[in-house]
Structure formats: C-alpha cells, structure tokens
N, C-alpha and C positions, 0 to 999 in steps of 0.2 A: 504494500500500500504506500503511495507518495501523496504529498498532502502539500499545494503552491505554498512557496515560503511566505507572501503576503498570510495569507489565508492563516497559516500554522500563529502568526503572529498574534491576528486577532484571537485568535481562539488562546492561545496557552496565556495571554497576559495578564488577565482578569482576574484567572483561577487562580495564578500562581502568586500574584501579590496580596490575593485576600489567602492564601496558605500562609502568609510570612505572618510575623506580628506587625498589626498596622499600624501602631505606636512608635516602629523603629523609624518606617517611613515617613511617619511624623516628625521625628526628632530629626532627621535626614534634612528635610525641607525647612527645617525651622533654622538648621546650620546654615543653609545658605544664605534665606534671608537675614539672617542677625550681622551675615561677613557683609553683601552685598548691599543689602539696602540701609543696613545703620553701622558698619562697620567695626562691629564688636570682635575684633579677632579673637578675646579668651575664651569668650562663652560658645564663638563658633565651632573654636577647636576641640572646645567639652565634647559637643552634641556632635563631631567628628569621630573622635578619638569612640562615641558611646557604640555610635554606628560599624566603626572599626572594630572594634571589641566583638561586638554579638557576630561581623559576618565572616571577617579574618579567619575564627577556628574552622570554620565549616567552608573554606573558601572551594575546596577540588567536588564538593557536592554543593556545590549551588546553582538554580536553574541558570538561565541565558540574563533575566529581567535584574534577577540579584547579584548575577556577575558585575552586570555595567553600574548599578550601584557601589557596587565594592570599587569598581575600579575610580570610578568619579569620585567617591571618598579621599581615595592617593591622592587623586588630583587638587582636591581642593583645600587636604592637608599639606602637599607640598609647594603649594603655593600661597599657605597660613605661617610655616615654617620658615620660608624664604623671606620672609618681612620682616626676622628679626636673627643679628648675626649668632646671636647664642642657638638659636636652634635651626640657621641652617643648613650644618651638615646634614640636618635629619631629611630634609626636603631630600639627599639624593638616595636615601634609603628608601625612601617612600616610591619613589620613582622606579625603585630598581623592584620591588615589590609586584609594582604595577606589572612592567614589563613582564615579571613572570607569571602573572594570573593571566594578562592577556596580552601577548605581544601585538596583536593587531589594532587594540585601541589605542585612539588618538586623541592627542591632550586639547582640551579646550582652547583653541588660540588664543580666544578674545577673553579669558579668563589669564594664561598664565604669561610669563615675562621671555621675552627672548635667551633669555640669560639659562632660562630655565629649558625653554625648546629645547636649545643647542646642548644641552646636557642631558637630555630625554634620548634626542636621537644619536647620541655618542655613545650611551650607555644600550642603544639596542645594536646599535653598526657590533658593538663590541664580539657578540656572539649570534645574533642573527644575519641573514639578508634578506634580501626583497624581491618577491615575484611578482610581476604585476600580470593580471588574468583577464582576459577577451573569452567571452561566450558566446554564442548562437545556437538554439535557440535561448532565450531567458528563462528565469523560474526553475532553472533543476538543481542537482544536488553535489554538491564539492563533498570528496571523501578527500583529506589529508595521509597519506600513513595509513590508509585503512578505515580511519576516525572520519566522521563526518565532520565537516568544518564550515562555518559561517559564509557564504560567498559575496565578499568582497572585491573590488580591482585589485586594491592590494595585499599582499599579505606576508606576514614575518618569518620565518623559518632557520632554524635552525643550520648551522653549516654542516656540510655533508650533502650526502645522496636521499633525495625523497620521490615518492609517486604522489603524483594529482590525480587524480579522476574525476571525471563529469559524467552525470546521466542526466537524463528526463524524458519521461512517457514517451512512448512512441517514438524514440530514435535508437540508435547504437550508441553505447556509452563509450567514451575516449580518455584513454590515461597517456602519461606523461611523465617522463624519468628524467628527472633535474638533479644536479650536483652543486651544489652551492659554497660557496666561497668568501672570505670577506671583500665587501664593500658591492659584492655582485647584485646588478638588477636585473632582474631576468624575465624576459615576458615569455608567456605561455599563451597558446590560443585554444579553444576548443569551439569548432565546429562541428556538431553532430550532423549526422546521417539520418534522413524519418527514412522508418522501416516499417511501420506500424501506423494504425488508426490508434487513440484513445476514447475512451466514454467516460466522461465524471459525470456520477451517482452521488445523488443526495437523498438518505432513506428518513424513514418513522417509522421503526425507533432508532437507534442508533444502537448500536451493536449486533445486526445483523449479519451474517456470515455472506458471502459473495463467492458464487461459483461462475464460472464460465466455461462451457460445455462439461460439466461434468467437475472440473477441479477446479478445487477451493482454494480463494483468491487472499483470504484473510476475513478479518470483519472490521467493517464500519466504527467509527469512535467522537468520540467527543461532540462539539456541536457546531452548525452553523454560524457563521458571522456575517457582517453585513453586505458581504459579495452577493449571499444568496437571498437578498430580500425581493429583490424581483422578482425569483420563482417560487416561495412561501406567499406572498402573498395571495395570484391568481387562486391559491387552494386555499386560504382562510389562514395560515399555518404563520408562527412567527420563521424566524430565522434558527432560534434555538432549537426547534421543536425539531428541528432535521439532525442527520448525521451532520459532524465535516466531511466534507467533496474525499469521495473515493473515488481514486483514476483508475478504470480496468484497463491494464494494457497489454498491448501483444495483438490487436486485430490484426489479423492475417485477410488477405481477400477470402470473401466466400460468405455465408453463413453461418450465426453463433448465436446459441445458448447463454441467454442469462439469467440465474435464480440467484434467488434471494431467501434464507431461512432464517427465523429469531424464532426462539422460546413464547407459544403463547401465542403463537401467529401464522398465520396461512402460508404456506411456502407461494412467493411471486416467482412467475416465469416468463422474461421479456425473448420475442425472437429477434434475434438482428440481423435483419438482412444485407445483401451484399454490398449497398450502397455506402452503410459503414464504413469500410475499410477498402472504397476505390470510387475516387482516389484516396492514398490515407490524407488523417487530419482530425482535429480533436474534434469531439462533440460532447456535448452537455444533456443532461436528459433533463425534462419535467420530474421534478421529485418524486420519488415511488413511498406511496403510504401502504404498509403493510397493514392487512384486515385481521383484527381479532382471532383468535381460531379457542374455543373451549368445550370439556368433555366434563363428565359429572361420573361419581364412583360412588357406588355404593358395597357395602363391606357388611355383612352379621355373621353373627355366630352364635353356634348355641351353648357355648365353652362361658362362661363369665370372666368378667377381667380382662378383655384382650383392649391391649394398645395399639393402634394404628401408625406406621411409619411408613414414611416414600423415599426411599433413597436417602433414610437415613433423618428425616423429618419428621417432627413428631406430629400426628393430625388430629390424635386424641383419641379417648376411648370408643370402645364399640355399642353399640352397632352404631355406624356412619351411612345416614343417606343423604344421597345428591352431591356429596362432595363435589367443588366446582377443582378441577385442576387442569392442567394443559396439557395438549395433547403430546405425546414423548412417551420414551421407555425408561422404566423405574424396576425399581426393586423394590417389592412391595411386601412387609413383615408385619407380623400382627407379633405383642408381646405378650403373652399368658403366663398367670402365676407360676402354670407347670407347662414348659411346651411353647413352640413357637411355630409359627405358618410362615412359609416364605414361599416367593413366586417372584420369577419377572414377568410384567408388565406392561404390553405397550397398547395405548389409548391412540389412535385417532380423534381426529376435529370432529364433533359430532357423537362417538362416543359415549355409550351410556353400561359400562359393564358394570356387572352384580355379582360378588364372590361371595359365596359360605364358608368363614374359615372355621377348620380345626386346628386342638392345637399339634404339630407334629414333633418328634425329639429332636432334642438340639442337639447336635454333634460338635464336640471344640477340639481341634486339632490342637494338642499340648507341645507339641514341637520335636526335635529328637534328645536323645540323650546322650550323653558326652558330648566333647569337641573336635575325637578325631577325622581326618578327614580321608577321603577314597573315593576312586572313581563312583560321578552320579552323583555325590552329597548333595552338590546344590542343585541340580536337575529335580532329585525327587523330594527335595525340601520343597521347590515353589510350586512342583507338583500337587503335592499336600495342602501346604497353603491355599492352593488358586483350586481345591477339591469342588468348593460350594454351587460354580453354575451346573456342576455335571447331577447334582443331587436336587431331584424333586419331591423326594417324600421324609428330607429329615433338613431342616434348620440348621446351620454353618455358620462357626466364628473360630477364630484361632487365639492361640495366647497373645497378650500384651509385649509388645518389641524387650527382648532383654531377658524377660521371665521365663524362670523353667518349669519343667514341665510339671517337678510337683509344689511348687509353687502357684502354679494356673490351676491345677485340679483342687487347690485347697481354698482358690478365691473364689471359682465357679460353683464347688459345691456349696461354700458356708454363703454364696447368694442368689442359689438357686438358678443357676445359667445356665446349667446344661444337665442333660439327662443321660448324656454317651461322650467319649473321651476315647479320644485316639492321638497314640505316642507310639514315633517309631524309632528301634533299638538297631544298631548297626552288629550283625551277625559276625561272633570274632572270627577271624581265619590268620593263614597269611599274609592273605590279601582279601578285601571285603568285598565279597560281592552281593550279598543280600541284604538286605533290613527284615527286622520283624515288625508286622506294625501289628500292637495289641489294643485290642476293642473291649472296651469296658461299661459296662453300666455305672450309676451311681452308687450300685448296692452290690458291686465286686463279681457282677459276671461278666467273665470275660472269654474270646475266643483270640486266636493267632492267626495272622496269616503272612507267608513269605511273600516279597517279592524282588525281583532284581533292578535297579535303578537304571540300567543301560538298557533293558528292551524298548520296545517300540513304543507300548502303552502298559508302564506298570502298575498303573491303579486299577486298568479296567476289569480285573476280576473282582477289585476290593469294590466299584462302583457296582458293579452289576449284582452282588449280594443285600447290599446294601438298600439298590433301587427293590429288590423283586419282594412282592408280597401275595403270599399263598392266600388261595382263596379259600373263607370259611365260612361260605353260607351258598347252599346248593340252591338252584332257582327253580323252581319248578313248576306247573299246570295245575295239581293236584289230579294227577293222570298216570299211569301206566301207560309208556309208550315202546313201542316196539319200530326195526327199522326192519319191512320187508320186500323181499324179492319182488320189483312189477310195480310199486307203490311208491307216487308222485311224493311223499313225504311220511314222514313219524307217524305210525299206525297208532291208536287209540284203542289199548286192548281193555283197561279198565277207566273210568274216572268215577273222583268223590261226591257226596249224594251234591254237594255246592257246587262243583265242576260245571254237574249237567244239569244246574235247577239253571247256571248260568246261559248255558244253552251248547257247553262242551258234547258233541254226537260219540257215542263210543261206536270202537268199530269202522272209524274213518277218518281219513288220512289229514294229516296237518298241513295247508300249501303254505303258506304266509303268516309271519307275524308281524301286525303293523305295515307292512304293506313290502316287507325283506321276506322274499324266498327261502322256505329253509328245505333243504332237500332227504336229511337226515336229522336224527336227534341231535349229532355234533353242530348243525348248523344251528340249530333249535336252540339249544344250549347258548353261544356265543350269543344268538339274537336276546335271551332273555338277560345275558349278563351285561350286554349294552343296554338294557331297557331300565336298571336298578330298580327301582321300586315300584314302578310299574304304573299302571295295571296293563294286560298284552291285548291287544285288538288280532283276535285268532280269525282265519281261515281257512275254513275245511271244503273237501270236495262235497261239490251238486254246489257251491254256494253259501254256505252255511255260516257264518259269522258269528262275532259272540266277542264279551270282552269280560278278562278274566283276571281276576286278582295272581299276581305272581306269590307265590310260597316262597318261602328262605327257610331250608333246611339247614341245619348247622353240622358244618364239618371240622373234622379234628384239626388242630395245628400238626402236619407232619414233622417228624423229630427225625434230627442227627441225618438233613440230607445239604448237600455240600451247594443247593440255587440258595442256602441262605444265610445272613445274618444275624442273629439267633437273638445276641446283646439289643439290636436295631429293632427286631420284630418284640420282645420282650418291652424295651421302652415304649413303644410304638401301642399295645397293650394295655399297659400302666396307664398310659395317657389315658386313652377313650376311656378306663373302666373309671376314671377322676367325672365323666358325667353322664354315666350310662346307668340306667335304675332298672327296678323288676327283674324279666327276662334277659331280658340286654346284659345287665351286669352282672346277672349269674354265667350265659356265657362265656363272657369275658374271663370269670373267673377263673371257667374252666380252663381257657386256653392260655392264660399265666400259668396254671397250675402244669399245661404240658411244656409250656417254656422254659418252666423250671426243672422239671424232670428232664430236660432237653441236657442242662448242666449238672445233674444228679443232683439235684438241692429239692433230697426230696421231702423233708423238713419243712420246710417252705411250702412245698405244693401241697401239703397236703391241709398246712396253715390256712392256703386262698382256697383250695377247692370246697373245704366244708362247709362255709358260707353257701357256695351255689345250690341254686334249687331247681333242678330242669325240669321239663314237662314229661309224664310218666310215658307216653307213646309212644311210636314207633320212632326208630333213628335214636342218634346221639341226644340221649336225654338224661335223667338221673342216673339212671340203671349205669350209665358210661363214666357220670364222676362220680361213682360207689366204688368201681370196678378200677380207675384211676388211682381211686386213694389207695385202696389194698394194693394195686401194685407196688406204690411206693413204700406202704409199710415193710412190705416183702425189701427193696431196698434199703430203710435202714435195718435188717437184719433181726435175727430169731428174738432179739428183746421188745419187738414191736410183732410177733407172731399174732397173738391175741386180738390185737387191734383188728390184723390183715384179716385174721377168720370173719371178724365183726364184721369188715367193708364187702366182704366176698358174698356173706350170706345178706347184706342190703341189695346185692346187685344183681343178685337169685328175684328178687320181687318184681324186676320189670323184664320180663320176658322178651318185649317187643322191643330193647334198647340194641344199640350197634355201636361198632370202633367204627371211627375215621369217617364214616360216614351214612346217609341214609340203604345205602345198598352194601355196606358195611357185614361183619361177621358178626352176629348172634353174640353178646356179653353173657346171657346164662351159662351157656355151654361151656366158654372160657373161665366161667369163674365158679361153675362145680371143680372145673379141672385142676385149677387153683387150691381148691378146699380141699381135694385128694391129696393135691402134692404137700399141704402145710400137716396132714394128719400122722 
C-alpha cells in the first residue's frame, strides 16, 4: 500500500500531536513568543531547555511532527546561546546535536546570524555531503540505505558509498549507487518508466482488506483528508468517514478483479475493464461504501450452566437467542461446570443457525516429560499441541507455556478443566524412536498407546479412537423383520399389537423410509439411525403407509476392543449421566458400570450399576445389570462368592433379558451356568 506524501501529511499530523502532551507544545510556543515578541531570553530559554528535556531522551522514536520540533528547539537555543559570550560555546553543541537528529534540516535564516550559518554548514561539510535529487514522476517514495527517507532536492549523507531508490505507483522503480566524499555535491536524477495503470480506492470502513484478482493487496487504514472532500460529499459522507487513498497497482492490460472484504460487511466486487490499464494512467474511483452484512445465533442446552464463547469471547450464559454476530468462522465453546462443547463455526450474511449443546470431555494435553531431545520431538510436540481441530467429540486445551505436566494436571483438576489428560513419555532406547502417550481420566483410568514421531501421521490412530463412538441404542419398528429371496425390501414376519394399530401390515415388505429406499434390513437400519428420534414415515408394498414411533433398544458398551478409547468413552459417560434421570440414567449406569469393568475396577462397577433399575422385558434390561454385577463379584475373587451367588440368582428372574444386545444371548442360561460353577 503507498499513501501520496501530501495526503500521508494531513492524515498523520492531527493524531500525532494530540498523542504528545499538548502542554509541551504549549510551553514550545510560549518560548518563542516571550524571545521574539518581548525579548525575554531567560525565561525563553527555561521553556527551551523544558521542551529539550521531555523530547531529547526519546529523540530516535519520535514521529516526523516531533522531530522538526526537536530540531527547531536547537535552533532557537543556539541562537539564545549565541547572545551571550559565557554561553556561547554551547550554541555549537546545540548545533552539532541538530545535525545528528536531522542532517537535512535547515536552520531558520531569518531567525539565526550569519556567524552562526557559516558554523552550521562547517560542522555538516565536516562528515556529511550533498546530493541534490531530480524526480519525475512526483509524489513517490525515496528509500535511503534501505530506510525510507523524507524526499527532499537536497539531502545530507554521510561519506562513503550509499543506494537511493525511487518508486511510485504504476512505474519501474530506479536506484542509484553514489560514493561520497568530502565537500562533494552530487546530483542524482530519477526518471521512472509507467508500466502500469493505478486505481486509488477510498473505502467505508477503513480497514478493509483489498484483493485484486484473487490476491490480497493489504488493507485500507486511517482516514481521509481534505483531498477527498469532493468525492465524500456527492454521497452525504465526510472526508473522515472514508479510508486514506489506497493505490492498487500493477494494472496490466486486460481485465481485473477487485474485492473488497471487512468484518461485518458484504464482501464488494468491482470489475475492471480493459480501459483501465490502456493506455496506463492513474485513476480514482467514487468511494466504495461497504453494506452491513449480519447473522443471528442461537445456542441451548439442556446441561445447566453452560457459558457461551466465540473465539474466545465471552457472550454469556445459556440459552442464547438471536444473538446478533457477523458473519465469519469462529470457534465456538460452551463452558459447563463439568464438560465443554466445542465446534467451528462459520455463519454467512443472513444466517440464522441453532445448536443444542452438550457438554462433551475436555481433553488437556499436559505436555511431554523430560527434556531430552530425539528425532521428531518437536514435530510430534506441535503435533499434540495443534490435536484440537482434528477432535469433534471431546473439548481441547493444552498446558500453560512453561508448566509441567504435573503441575497442569494438578491446576486443571483442583479447577475442574478437564475431564481426560494426555502426556507423552519418550520410550528409553539407544536411540528414541517412540513416545508413549498415556490417556487418563480424572479418577486414574488410564490406557497407553505407542507411537512413532517420524511417520506420516502419528496421531491418526490416537485420533480415530478417540473420534469413534459405539453405538448403544438399537433403532427399531417394533417388528420382526426378515430379509428374503425375490423381496423389494425387509419382510415383516411379526409386528407389536402398537406397530399394526399404527397401521404397520405384517407379512409385507418395507420399500421406503421417509421417502430413502431401503432395500435390506442393513439399509433399514442406517435409514433409522439417521432418523434419531424419529418418528419413521414407512412404506410398504400395494401402497400402504403409516408413521411409526422409532424404538431404542439399549445395547451393551463392547469391552476391551482396540476402535476404542475407553478413558474418552468413560468420561464421555460421566458426563450425560451428570443430567440424565429415570431410565436414561439407569442406562447410563449401566454402561459406566461396563467401562469400568473394561479397566477391571470392578469395585467401582458394581458401586454405579446397583443404582440402575432396567425395564424387566425382553433385551438388555435388569436381568443384564444383575448378571453384570455377579460377574464382577466373581472378579474380585472367592471373598465376594456370596455376593456373586446373590446377583446370579436376581438374574434367574428375568428370563427374557440378553448380553450386548436385543438379539443378544439369553442371561438365564448364563447365569444358572455361573451358579454351577460358584457351587
């Protein structure tokens, strides 16, 4: 972005002198008048020396406005000094001062004495010399050395070998290799080359990003000044209310693309025809006012307590409707007292999405342990670290920069941050080629898993255990369905007295559910477990329709199989049963109760399953956590015999109960077989 040095003037002078203290510039002005108009040298030199003081220390950071003040301070002290012999020597100190804050400024003639000149410009001959500069075009940008520099005709420079440079929009920039000497005056010329068209853009708002075909130009900044009051006007607009003048450049003949994007606003898209850029030559546009663009977000849940955050902003508790926000991509976190929801994000203009959060486990990467180092450490450290976009069903935070890892598990648990902790231990060898990375709950269950820091993707096993979640609730018709030879779909050998009061036909084939072909039960299935809770608009052959409450049979959590995460599915668990009541959370119990026994803490399971109270009918219901518990007693061992007999003969009373699931194995059977074996 280049910004005409006019233009840059008005805009930076404003800001920058209401940034200083406007009391110095007071005192500044009051020195002059007290020397000039009533000739008070002591008191002028005070209000000098106060001005000197405050901007002296800070002289190599001060803008361009507070330079020239510094520097006219020298001036008006070396020529306070010079009016009396006792102080001045000091005048050529002042002078020499000058000289090195800014060799280019020039002393006020009609202010200081000749006497004085001629020892200003003896003291710069001494170690500078003089270039004097010819431009065409005007308005572009002098690099010094690299430095951007003030463009001046003349200018002071040091002896030795230096580069000039010149650019401005739309031409070829031109440098320039001078060696300088004393007493040398040296002219330099710079005539650029156009090679280009330019466009100066004036937006609303300012800070808009500028692309041209495709790549981004920088963004737009500060404000208008009084160059662009002619084109703010026709639109109602002050001058401030625009960007400052952004020059696109580089038109090439042909046609070009130009957008325009801010925060909160419609992306603009101007076309630029070939006329632009043939012949080249500058052009100006009408001011582009960017239109509003807003989306609205609504957030509940049935969790209490959750906090609403956008990228890290806080929007407040839940449930949140209509929230007005812009449209963009966000990270979007709900905080819950146990448990967090996390998601990205992104809204379009217009825009109206509605999310149910739960709360899911928060996982905190604690970091690794020790300090030695081996091929990969840092690969699968930022690995780890940057874990969080690949995980959609568990909440991602890492330890605090510095802190170790048990240090971070000892802040996270005593304030309740996380529910799962992951630290990775570098495996000893000769040489290291593994890490273990160990997965923990907050309540000490943990599993292991290897892996090597130099393959291709060494998370994605730890990812893909992580993501996967068994399913434990079977969907069903309340039908007996059969798949046979010659038959458009899932044959209907039995359905329940509710099936067919709904209007389910037995005896005849399933075409459609909701208006998806299922050709088999396996299709039937997927179709019901995309429908969640339902209710299914069925299709039977001759025509026959009917809309039918989905069933959810409950199936077991499988154990000790290698699609899972066990720590993740366990917390995962904990969570829901924190607001699941009734049925729901005897469930639930259940299937803690197998996560536990998953880690042989069978102690524990047998703690959460006796709470549950299933439904006595067919499929995984009491008769399964009776049969459950006596398993584990059997696990801890013949001082819990007694118990186990107890749980085996509760598991005798539900006949119709099953393992794993509703087409499951008969618990009676297994758990006479059980009562044999303890006799």
């Amino acid at each position: 972005m280049r910004l005409r040095p006019l233009l840059l003037l008005c805009i930076l002078a404003a800001p920058l002198l209401r940034g200083q203290d406007a009391s110095l510039l007071d005192t500044f002005n009051q020195a002059k008048a007290l020397w000039a108009t009533q000739g008070d040298r002591v008191d002028a030199t005070a209000r000098f020396e106060q001005v000197l003081d405050a901007l002296a220390p800070k002289a190599a950071s001060l803008d361009p406005t507070w330079t020239r003040v510094l520097c006219q301070t020298y001036n008006w002290l070396a020529v306070l000094d010079d009016r009396t012999p006792a102080t001045r020597p000091r005048a050529t100190t002042r002078l020499e001062a000058l000289i090195a804050l800014d060799p280019d400024f020039d002393l006020d003639r009609t202010l200081t004495s000749q006497r004085l000149l001629a020892i200003f410009d003896r003291l710069r001959a001494t170690t500078l010399a003089q270039v004097q500069l010819t431009w065409a075009p005007d308005g572009g940008q002098l690099q010094v050395d690299g430095k951007p520099s003030a463009l001046l005709p003349r200018k002071f420079l040091p002896f030795g070998p230096h580069t000039l440079a010149y650019s401005h929009p739309g031409y070829a920039p031109a440098q320039v290799q001078v060696t300088l000497g004393a007493q040398d005056v040296k002219p330099v010329a710079f005539n650029l080359t156009r090679v280009s068209s330019t466009v100066t853009i004036y937006v609303q708002p300012s800070g808009a990003e500028v692309l041209l075909d495709g790549r981004s130009l920088g963004r737009t900044s500060g404000r208008a000044g009084a160059d662009a009051l002619a084109l703010a006007l026709p639109l109602g607009l002050r001058p401030e209310d625009l960007s400052a003048a952004f020059v696109v450049d580089g038109l090439k003949a042909g046609k070009h693309d130009l957008e325009l994007r801010a925060p909160c606003y419609k992306t603009k898209r101007l076309a630029l025809d070939p006329s632009f850029a043939t012949p080249f030559a500058d052009h100006v546009l009408e001011p582009i006012r960017l239109a509003p663009a807003r989306a609205t977000l609504t957030v509940t849940s049935a969790w209490p307590g959750g906090e609403l955050f956008l990228s890290g902003e806080d929007r407040g508790p839940l449930p949140i409707k209509g929230l007005q926000v812009c449209p963009g991509t966000y990270r979007l976190m709900v905080a819950f007292p146990s448990g967090g929801y996390t998601q990205p994000l992104t809204v379009a203009d217009g825009d109206s999405p509605a999310l149910d959060a739960r709360p899911m486990p928060r996982l905190a990467f604690l970091g690794m342990e020790g300090t030695q180092d081996f091929p990969g450490r840092s690969r699968i450290l930022g690995l780890l670290q940057g874990l969080g976009p690949r995980l959609h069903h568990l909440a991602f935070e890492t330890a605090r920069p510095g802190e170790t890892p048990e240090a971070a598990r000892s802040r996270l648990l005593a304030s309740h941050r996380a529910e799962l902790f992951l630290v990775a231990t570098p495996v000893p060898g000769p040489v290291i080629h593994e890490v273990e990375l160990l997965l923990s709950t907050a309540d000490g269950e943990t599993e292991r898993l290897r892996v090597k820091p130099l393959e291709d993707d060494p998370l994605g096993g730890l990812v893909a255990r992580l993501e996967a979640r068994p399913v434990l609730e079977e969907p069903s018709l309340g039908a007996t369905l059969l798949d046979l030879p010659g038959q458009p779909g899932p044959w209907v050998l039995e359905a329940s007295a509710a099936a067919q009061k709904a209007g389910l036909q037995p005896h005849a084939p399933i075409l459609q559910v909701n208006g998806q072909p299922v050709p088999d039960r396996a299709a039937l299935h997927r179709a019901l477990l995309a429908l969640g809770r339902g209710p299914a608009h069925v299709l039977q052959a001759g025509g026959r329709a009917c809309d039918l409450p989905i069933l959810r049979a409950p199936l077991e959590l499988p154990l000790h199989s290698p699609r899972f995460a066990y720590p993740a599915l366990l917390a995962d668990l904990r969570l829901q049963a924190l607001g699941a009541k009734g049925e729901d959370a005897s469930r639930l119990k259940l299937q803690i109760g197998l996560a536990l026994m998953h880690f042989r803490d069978y102690a524990k399971a047998v703690e959460v399953m006796r709470d549950a109270r299933l439904d006595s009918g067919p499929g995984v219901g009491q008769g399964t956590v009776d049969y459950e518990i006596g398993r584990c007693f059997v696990g801890l061992g013949l001082a819990y015999r007694t118990e186990a007999i107890q749980a085996f003969r509760e598991a005798l009373k539900y006949p119709q109960a099953t393992l794993f699931g509703p087409d499951g194995p008969r618990v009676a059977p297994l758990a006479q077989q059980s009562l044999e074996d303890l006799q």
